[in-house]
C-alpha positions in Angstrom: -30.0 -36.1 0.8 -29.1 -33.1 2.2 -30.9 -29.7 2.6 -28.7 -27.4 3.4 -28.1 -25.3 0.1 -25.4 -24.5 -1.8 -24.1 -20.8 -1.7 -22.7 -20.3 -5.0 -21.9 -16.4 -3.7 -18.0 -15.6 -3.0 -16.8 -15.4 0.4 -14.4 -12.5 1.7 -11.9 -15.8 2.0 -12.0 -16.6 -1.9 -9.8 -14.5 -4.3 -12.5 -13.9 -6.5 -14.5 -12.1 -3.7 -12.2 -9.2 -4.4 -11.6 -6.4 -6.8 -8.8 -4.4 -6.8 -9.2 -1.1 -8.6 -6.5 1.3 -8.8 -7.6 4.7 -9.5 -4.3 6.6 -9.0 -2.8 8.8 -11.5 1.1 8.0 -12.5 2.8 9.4 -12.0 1.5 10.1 -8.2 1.5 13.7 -7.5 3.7 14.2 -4.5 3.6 18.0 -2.7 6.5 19.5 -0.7 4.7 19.3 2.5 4.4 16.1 2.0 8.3 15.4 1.3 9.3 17.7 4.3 7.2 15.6 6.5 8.8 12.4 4.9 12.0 14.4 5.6 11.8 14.9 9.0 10.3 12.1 10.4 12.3 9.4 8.6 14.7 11.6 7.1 17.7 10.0 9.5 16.2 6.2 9.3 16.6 7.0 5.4 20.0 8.0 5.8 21.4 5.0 7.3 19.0 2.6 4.9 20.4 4.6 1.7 23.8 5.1 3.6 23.7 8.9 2.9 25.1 9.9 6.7 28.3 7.8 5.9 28.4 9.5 2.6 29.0 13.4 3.9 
């Protein structure tokens, strides 16, 4: 017989370890800062994944 005990306590490797709570309002608030930032960083990677340069 062994003694080593059994850990009945969750692991951060079993899915029940987890919880995932989502607290964020919907629709999520978005500011224009936020857009032009989107905008100008990404803005031409957008373009060619929406194909909106082709489009002008």
């Amino acid at each position: 017989m062994s003694s080593r005990k059994v850990n009945s306590n969750p692991r951060p490797i079993d899915p029940d370890f987890w919880t995932v709570v989502n607290e964020l309002p919907d629709p999520l608030p978005v500011t224009i800062a936020e857009i032009e930032a989107l905008e100008r960083y990404f803005g031409e990677v957008l373009d060619d994944v929406f194909n909106l340069s082709h489009a002008k």
